[in-house]
N, CA, C, O and CB atoms as a CASP TS submission, in Angstrom:
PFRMAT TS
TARGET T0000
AUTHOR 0000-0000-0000
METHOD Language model
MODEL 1
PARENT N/A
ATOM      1  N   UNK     1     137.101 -19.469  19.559  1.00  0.00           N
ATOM      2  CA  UNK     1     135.840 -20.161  19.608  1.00  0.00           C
ATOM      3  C   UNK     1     135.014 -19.796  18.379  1.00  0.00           C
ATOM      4  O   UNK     1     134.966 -18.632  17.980  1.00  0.00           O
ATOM      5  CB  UNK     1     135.084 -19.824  20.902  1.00  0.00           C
ATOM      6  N   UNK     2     134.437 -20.681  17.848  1.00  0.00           N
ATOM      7  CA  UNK     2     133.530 -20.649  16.639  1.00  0.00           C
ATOM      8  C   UNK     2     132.629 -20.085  16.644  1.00  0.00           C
ATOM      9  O   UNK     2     132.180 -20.416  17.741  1.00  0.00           O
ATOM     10  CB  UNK     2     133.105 -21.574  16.230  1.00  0.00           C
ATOM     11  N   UNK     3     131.655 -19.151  16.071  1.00  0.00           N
ATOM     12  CA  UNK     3     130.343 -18.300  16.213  1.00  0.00           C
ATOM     13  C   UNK     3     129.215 -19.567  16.265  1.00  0.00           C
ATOM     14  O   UNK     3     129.109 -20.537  15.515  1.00  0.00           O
ATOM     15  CB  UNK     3     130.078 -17.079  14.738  1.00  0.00           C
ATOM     16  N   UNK     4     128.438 -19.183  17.412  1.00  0.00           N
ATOM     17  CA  UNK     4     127.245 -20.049  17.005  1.00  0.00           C
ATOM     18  C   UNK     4     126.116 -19.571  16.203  1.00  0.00           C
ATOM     19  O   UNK     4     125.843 -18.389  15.990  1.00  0.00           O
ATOM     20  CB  UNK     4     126.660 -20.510  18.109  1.00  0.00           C
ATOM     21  N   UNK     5     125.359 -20.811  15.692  1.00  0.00           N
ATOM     22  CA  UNK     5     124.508 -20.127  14.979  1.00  0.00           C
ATOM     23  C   UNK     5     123.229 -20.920  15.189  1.00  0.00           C
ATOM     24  O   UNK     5     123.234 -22.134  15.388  1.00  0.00           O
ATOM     25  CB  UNK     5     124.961 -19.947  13.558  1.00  0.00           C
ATOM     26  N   UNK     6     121.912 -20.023  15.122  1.00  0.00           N
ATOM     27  CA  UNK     6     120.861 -21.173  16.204  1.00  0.00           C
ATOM     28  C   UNK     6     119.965 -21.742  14.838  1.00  0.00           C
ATOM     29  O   UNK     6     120.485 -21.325  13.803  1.00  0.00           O
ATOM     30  CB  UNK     6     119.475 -20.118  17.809  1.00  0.00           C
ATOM     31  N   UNK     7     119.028 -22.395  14.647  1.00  0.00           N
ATOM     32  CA  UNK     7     117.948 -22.177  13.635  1.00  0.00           C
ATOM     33  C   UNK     7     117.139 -21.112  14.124  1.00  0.00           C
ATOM     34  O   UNK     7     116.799 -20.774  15.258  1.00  0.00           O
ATOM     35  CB  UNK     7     117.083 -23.414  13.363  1.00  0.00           C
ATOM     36  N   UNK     8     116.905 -20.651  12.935  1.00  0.00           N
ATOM     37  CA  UNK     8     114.968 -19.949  13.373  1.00  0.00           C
ATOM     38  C   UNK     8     114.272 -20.925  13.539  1.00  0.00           C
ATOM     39  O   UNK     8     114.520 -22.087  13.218  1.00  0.00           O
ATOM     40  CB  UNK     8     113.927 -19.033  12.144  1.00  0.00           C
ATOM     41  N   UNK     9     113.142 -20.402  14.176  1.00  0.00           N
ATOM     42  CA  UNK     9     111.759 -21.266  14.824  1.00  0.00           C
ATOM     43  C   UNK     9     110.913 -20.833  13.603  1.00  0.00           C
ATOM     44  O   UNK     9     110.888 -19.638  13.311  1.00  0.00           O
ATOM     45  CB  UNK     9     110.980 -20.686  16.628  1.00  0.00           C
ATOM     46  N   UNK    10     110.213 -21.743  12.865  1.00  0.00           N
ATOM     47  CA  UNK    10     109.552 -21.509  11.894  1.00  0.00           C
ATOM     48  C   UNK    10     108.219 -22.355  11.709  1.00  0.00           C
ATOM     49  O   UNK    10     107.566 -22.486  12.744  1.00  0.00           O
ATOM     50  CB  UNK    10     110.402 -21.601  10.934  1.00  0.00           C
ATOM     51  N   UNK    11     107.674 -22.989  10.492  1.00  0.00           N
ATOM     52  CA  UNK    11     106.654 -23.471  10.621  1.00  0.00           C
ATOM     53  C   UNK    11     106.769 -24.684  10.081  1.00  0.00           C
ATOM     54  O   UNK    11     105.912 -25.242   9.396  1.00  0.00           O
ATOM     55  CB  UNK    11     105.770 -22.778  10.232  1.00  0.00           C
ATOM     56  N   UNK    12     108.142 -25.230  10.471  1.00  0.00           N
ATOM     57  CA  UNK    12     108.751 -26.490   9.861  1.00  0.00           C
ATOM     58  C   UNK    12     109.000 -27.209  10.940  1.00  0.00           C
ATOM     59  O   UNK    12     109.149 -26.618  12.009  1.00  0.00           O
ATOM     60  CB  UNK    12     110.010 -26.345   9.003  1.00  0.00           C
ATOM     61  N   UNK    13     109.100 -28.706  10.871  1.00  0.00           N
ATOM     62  CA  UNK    13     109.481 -29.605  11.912  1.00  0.00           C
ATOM     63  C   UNK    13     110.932 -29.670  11.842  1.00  0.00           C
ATOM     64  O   UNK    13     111.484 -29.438  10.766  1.00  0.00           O
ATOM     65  CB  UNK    13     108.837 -30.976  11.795  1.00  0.00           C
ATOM     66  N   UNK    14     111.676 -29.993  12.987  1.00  0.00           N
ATOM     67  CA  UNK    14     113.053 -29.692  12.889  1.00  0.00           C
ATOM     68  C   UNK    14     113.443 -31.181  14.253  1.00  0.00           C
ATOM     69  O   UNK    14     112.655 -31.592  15.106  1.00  0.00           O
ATOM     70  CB  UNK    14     113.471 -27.598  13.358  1.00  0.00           C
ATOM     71  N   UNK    15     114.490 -31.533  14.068  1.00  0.00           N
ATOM     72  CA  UNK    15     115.044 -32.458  14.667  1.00  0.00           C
ATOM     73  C   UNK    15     115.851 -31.866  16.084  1.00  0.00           C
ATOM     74  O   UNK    15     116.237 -30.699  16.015  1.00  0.00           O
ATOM     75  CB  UNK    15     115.893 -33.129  13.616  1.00  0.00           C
ATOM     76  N   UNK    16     116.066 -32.481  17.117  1.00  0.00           N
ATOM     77  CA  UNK    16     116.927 -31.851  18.223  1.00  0.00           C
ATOM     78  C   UNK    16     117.551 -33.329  18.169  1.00  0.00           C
ATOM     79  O   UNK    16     116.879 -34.359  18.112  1.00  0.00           O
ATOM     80  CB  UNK    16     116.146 -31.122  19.850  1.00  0.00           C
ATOM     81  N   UNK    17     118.938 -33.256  18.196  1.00  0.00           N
ATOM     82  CA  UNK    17     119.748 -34.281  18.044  1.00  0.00           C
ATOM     83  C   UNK    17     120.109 -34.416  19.635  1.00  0.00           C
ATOM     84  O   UNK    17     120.032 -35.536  20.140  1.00  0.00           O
ATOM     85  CB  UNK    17     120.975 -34.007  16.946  1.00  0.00           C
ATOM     86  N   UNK    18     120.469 -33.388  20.368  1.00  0.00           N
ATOM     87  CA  UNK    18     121.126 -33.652  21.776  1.00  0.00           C
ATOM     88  C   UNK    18     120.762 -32.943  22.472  1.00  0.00           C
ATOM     89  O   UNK    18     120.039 -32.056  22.017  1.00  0.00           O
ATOM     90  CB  UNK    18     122.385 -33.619  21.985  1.00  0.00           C
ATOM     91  N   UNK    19     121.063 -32.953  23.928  1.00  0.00           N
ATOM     92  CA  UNK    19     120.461 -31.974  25.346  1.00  0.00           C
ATOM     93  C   UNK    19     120.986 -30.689  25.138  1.00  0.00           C
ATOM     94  O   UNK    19     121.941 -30.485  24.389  1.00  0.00           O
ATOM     95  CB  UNK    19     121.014 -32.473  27.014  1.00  0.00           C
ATOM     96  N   UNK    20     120.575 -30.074  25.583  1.00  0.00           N
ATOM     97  CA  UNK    20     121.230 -28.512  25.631  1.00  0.00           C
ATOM     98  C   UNK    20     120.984 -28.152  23.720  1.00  0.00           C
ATOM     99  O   UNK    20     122.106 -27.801  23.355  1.00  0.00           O
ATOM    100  CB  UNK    20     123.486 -28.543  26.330  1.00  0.00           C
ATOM    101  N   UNK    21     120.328 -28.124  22.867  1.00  0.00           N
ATOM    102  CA  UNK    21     120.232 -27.528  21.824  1.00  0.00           C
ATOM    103  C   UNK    21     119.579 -26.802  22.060  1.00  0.00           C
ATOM    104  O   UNK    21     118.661 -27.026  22.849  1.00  0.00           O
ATOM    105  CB  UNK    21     120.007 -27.992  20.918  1.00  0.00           C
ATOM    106  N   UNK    22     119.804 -25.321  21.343  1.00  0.00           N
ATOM    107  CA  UNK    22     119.159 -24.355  20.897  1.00  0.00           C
ATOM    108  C   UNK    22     118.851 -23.945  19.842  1.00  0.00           C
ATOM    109  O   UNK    22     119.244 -24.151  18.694  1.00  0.00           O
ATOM    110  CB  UNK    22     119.446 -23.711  21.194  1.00  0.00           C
ATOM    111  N   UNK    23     117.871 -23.146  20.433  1.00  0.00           N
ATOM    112  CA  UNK    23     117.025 -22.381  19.295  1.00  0.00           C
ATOM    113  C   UNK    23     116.469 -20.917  19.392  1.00  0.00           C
ATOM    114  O   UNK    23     115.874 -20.358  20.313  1.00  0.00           O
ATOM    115  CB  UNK    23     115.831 -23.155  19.070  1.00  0.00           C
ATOM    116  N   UNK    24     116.883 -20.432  18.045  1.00  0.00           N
ATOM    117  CA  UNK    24     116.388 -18.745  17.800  1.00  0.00           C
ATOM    118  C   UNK    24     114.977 -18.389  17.529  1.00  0.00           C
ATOM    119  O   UNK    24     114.593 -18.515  16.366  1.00  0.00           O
ATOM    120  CB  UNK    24     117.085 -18.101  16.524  1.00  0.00           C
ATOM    121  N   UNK    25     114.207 -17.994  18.363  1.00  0.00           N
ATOM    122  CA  UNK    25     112.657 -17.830  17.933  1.00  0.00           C
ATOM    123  C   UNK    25     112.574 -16.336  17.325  1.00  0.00           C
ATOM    124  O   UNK    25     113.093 -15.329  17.805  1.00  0.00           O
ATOM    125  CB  UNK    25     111.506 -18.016  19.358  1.00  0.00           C
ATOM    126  N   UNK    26     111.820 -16.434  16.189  1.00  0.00           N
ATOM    127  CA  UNK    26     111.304 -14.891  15.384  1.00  0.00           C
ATOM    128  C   UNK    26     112.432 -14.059  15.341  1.00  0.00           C
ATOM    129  O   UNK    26     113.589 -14.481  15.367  1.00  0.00           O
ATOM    130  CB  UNK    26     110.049 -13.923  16.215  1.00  0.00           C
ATOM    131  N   UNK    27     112.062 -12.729  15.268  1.00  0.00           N
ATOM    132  CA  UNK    27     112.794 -11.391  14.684  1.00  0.00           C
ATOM    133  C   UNK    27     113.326 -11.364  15.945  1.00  0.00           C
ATOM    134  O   UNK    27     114.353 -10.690  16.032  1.00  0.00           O
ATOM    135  CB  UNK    27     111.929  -9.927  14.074  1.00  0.00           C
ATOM    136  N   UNK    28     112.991 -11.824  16.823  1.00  0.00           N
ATOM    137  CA  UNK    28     113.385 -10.701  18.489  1.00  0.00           C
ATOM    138  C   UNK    28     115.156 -11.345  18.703  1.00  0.00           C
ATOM    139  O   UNK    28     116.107 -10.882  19.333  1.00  0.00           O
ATOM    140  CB  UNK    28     111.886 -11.386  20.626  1.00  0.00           C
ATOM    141  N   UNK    29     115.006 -12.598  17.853  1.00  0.00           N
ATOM    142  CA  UNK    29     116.602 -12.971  18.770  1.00  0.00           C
ATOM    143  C   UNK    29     116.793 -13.845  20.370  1.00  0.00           C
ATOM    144  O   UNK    29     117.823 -14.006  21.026  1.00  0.00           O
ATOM    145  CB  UNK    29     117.287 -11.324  19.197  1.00  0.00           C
ATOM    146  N   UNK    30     115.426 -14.289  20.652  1.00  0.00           N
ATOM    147  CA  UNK    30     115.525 -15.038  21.997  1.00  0.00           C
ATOM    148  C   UNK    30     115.543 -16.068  22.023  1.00  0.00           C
ATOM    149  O   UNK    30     114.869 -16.712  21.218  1.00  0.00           O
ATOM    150  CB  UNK    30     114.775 -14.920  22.798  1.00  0.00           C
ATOM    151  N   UNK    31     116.483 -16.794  23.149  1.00  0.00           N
ATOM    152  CA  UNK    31     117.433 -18.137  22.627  1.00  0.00           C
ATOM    153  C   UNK    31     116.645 -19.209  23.717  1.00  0.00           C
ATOM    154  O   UNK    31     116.636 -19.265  24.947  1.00  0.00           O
ATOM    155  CB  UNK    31     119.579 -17.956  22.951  1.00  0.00           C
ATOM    156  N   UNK    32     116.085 -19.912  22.801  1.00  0.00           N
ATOM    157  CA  UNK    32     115.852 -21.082  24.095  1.00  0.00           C
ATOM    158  C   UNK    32     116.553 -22.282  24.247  1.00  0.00           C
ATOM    159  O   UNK    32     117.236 -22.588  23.270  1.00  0.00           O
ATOM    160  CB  UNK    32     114.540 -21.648  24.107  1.00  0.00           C
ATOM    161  N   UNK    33     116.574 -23.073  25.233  1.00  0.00           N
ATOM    162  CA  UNK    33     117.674 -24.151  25.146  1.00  0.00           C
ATOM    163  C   UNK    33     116.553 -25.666  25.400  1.00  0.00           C
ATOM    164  O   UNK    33     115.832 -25.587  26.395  1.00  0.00           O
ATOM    165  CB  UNK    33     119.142 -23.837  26.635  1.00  0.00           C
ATOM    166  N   UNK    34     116.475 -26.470  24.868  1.00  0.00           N
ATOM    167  CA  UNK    34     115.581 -27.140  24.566  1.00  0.00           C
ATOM    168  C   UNK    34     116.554 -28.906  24.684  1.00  0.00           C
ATOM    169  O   UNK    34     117.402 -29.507  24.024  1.00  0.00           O
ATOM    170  CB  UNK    34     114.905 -26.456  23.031  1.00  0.00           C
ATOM    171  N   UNK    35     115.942 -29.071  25.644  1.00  0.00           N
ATOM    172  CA  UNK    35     116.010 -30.531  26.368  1.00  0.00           C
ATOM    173  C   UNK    35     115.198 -31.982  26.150  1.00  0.00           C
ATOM    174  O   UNK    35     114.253 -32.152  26.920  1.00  0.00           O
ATOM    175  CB  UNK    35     115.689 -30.242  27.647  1.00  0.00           C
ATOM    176  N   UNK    36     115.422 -32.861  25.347  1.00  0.00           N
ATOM    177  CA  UNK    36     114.138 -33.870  25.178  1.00  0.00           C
ATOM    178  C   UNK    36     114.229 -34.944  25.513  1.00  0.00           C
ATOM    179  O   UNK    36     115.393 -35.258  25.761  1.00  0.00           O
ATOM    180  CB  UNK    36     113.662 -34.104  24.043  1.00  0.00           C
ATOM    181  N   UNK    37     113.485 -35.738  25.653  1.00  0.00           N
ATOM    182  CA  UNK    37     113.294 -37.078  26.305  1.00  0.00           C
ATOM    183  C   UNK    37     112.208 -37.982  26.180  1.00  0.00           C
ATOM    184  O   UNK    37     111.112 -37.466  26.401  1.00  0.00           O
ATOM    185  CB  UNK    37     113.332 -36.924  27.491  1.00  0.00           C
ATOM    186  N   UNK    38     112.205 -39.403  25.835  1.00  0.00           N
ATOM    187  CA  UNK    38     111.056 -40.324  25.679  1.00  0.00           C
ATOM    188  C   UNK    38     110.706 -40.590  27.138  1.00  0.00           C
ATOM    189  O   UNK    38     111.547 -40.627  28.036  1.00  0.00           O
ATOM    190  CB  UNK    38     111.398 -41.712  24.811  1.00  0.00           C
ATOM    191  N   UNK    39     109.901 -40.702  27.238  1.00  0.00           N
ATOM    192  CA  UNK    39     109.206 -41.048  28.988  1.00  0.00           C
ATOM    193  C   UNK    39     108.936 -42.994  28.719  1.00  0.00           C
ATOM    194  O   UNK    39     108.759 -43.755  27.768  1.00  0.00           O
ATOM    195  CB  UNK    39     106.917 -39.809  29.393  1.00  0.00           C
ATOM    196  N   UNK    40     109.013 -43.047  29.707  1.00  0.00           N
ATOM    197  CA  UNK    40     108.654 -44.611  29.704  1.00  0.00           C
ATOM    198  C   UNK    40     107.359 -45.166  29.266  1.00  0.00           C
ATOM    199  O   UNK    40     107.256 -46.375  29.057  1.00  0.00           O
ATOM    200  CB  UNK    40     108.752 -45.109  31.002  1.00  0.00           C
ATOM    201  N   UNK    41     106.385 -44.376  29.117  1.00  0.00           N
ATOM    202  CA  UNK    41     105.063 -44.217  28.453  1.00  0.00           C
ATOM    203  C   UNK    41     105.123 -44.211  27.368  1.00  0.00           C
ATOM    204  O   UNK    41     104.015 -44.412  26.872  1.00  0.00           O
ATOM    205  CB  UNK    41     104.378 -43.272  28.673  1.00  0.00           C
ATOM    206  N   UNK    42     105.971 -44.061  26.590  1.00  0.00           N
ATOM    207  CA  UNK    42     106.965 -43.734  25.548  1.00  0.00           C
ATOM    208  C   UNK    42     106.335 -42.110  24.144  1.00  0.00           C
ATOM    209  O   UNK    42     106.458 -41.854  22.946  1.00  0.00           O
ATOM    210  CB  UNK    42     107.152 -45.623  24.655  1.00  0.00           C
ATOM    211  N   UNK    43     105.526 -41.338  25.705  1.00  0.00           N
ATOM    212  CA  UNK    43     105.059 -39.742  25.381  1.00  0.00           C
ATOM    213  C   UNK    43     106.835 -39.045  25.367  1.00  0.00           C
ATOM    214  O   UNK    43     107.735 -39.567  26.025  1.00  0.00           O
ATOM    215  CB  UNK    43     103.715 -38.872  27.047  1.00  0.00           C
ATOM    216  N   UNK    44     106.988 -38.091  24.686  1.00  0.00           N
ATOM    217  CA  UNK    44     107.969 -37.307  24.262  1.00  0.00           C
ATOM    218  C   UNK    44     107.768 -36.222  25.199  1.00  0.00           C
ATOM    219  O   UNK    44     106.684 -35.643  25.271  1.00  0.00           O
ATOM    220  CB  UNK    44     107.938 -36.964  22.802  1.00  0.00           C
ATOM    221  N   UNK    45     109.041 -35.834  26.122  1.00  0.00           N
ATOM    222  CA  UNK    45     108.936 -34.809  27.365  1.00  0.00           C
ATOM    223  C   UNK    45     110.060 -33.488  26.757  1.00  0.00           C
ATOM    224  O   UNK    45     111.289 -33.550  26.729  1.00  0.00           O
ATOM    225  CB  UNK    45     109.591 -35.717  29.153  1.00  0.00           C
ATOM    226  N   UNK    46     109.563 -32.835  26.502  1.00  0.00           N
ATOM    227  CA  UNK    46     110.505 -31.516  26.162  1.00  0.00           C
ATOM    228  C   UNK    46     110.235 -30.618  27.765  1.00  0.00           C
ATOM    229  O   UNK    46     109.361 -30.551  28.629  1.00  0.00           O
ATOM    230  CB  UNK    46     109.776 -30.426  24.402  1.00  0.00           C
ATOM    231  N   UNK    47     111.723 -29.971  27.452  1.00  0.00           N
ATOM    232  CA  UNK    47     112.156 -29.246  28.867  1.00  0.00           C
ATOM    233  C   UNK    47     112.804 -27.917  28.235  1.00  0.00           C
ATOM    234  O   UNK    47     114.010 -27.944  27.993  1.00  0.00           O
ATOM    235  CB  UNK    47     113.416 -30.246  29.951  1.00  0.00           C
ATOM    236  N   UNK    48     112.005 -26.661  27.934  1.00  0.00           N
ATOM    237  CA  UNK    48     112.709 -25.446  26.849  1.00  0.00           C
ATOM    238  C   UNK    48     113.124 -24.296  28.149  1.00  0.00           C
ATOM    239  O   UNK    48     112.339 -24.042  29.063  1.00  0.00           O
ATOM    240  CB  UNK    48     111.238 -24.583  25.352  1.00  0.00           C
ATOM    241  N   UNK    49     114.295 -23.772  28.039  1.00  0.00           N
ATOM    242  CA  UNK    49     114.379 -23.031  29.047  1.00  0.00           C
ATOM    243  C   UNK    49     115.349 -21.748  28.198  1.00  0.00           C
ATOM    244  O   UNK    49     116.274 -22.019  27.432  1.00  0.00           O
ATOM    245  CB  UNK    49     115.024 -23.914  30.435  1.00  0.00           C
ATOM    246  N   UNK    50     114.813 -20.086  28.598  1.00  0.00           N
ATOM    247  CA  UNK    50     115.435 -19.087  27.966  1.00  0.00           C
ATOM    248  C   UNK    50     116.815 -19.353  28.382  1.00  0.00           C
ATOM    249  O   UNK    50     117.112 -19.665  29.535  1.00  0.00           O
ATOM    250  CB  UNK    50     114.898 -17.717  28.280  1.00  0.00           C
ATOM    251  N   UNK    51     117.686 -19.219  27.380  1.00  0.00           N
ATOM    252  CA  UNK    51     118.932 -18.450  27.553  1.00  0.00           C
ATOM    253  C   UNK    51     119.164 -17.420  27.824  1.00  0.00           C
ATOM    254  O   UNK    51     119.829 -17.137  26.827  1.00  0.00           O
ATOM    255  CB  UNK    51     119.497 -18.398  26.859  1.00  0.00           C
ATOM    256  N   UNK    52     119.164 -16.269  28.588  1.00  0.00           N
ATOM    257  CA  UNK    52     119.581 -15.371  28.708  1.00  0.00           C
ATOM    258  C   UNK    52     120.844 -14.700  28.211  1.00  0.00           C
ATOM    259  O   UNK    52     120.836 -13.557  27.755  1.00  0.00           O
ATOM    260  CB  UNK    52     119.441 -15.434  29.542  1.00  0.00           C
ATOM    261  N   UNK    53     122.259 -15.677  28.347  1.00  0.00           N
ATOM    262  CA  UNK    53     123.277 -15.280  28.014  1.00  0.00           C
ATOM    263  C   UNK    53     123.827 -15.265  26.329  1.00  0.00           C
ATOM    264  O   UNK    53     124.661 -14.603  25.712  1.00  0.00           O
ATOM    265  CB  UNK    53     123.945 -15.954  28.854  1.00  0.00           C
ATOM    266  N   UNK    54     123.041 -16.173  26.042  1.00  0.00           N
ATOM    267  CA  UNK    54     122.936 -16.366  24.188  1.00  0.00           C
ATOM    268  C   UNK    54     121.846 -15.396  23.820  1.00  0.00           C
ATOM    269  O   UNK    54     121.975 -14.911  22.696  1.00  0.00           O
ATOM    270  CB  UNK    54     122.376 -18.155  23.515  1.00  0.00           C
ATOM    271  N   UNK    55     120.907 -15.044  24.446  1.00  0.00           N
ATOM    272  CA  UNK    55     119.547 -14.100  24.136  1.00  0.00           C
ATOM    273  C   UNK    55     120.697 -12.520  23.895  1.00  0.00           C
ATOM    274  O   UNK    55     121.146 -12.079  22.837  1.00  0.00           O
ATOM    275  CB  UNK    55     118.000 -14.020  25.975  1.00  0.00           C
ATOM    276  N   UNK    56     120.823 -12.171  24.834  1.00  0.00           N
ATOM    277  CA  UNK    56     121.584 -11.055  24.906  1.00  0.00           C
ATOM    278  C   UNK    56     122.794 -10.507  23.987  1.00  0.00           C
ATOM    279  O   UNK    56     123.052  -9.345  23.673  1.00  0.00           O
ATOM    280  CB  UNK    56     121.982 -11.176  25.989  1.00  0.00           C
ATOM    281  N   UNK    57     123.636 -12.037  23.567  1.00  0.00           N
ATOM    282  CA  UNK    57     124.741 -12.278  22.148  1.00  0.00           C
ATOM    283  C   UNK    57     124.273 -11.863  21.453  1.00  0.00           C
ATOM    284  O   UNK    57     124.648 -10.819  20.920  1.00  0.00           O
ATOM    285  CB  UNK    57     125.180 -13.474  21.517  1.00  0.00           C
ATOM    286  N   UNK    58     122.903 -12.704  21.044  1.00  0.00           N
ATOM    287  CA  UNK    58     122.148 -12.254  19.591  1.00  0.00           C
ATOM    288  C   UNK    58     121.609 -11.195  19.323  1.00  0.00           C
ATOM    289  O   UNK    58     121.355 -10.790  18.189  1.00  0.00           O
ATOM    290  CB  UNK    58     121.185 -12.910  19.236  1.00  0.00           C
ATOM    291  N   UNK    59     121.297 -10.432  20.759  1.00  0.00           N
ATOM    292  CA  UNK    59     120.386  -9.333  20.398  1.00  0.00           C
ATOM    293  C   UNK    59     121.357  -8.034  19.904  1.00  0.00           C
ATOM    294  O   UNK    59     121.016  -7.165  19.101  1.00  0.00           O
ATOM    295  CB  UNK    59     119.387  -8.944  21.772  1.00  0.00           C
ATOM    296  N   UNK    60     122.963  -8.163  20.763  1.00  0.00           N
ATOM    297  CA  UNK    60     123.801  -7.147  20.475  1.00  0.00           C
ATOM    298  C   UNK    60     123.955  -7.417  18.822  1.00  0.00           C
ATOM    299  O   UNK    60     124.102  -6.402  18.140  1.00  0.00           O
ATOM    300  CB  UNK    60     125.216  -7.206  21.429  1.00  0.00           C
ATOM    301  N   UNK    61     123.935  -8.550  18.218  1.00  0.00           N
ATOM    302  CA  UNK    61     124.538  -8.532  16.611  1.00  0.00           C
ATOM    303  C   UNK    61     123.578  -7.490  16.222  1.00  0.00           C
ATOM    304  O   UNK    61     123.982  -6.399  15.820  1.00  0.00           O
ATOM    305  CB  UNK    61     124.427 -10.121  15.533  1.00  0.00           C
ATOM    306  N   UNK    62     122.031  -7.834  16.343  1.00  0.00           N
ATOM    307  CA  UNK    62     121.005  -7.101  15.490  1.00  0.00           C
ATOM    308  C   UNK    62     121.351  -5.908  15.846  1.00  0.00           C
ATOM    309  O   UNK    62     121.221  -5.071  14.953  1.00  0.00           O
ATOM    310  CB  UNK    62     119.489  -7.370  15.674  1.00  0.00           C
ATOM    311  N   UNK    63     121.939  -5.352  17.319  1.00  0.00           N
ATOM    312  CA  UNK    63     121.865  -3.640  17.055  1.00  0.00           C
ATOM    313  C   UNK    63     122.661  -3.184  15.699  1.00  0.00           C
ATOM    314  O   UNK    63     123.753  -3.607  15.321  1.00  0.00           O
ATOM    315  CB  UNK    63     122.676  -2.732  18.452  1.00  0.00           C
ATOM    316  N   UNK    64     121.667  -2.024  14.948  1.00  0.00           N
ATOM    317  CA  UNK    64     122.609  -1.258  13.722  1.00  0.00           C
ATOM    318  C   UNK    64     122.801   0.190  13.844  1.00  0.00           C
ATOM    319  O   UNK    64     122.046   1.122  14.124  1.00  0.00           O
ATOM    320  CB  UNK    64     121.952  -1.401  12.251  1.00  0.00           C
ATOM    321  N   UNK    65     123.609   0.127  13.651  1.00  0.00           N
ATOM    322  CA  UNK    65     124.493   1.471  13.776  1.00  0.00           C
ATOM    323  C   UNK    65     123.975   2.784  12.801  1.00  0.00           C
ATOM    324  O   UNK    65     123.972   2.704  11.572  1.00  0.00           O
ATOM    325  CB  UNK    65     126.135   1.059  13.293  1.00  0.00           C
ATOM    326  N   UNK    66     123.545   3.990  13.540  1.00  0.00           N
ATOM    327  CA  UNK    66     122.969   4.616  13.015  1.00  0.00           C
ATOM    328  C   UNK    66     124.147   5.818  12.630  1.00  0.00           C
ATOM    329  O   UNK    66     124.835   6.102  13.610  1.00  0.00           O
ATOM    330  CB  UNK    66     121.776   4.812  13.759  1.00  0.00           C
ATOM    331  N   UNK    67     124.490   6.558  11.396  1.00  0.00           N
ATOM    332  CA  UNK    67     125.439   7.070  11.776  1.00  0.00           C
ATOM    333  C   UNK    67     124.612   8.117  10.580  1.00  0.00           C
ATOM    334  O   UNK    67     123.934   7.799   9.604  1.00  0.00           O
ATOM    335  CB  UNK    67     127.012   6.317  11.812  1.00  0.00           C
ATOM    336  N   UNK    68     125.090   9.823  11.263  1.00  0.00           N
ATOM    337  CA  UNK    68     123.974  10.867  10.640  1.00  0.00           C
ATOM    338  C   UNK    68     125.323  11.458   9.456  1.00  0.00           C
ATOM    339  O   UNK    68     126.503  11.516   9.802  1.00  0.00           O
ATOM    340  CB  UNK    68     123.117  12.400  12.130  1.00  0.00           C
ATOM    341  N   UNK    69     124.913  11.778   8.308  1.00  0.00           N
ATOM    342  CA  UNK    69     125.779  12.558   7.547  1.00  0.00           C
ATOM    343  C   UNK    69     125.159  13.782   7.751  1.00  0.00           C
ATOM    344  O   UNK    69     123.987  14.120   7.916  1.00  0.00           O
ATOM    345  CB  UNK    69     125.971  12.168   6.104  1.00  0.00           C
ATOM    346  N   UNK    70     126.415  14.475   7.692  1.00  0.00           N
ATOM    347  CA  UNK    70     125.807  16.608   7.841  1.00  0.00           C
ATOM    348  C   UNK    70     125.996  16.802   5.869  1.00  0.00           C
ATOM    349  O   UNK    70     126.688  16.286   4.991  1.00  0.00           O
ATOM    350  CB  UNK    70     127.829  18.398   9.295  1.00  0.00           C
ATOM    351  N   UNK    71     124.936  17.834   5.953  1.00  0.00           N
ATOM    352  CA  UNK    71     125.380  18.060   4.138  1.00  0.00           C
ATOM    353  C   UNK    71     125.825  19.265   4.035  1.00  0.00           C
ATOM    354  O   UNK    71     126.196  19.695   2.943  1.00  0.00           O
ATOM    355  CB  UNK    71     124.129  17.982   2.909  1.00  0.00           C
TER
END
């Protein structure tokens, strides 16, 4: 399986092409999954819900490995 990779959330407008896309907000690594839809009103309905299981992926990459040299 291929690595995913999310955008950052930034201060740019960004396109969601399909249901279930995600997205990486800030430094922290938390994944939301972001759902959209025109309403018959024809107002734009977003539906963002945490990932937990992609939140948790991303957060293990950022851990770094601390490793002590003796002199």
């Amino acid at each position: 399986m291929a690595r995913e990779t999310y955008p950052d959330a930034g201060d740019e407008f960004f396109r969601i092409l399909h249901r279930g896309w995600r997205l990486k907000c800030c430094d922290c690594a938390l994944i939301h999954r972001i759902d959209a839809r025109v309403a018959s009103d024809g107002r734009i309905e977003l539906r963002i819900i945490r990932d937990h299981r992609a939140t948790s992926a991303a957060r293990r990459k950022l851990k770094k490995r601390v490793v002590l040299v003796e002199e």
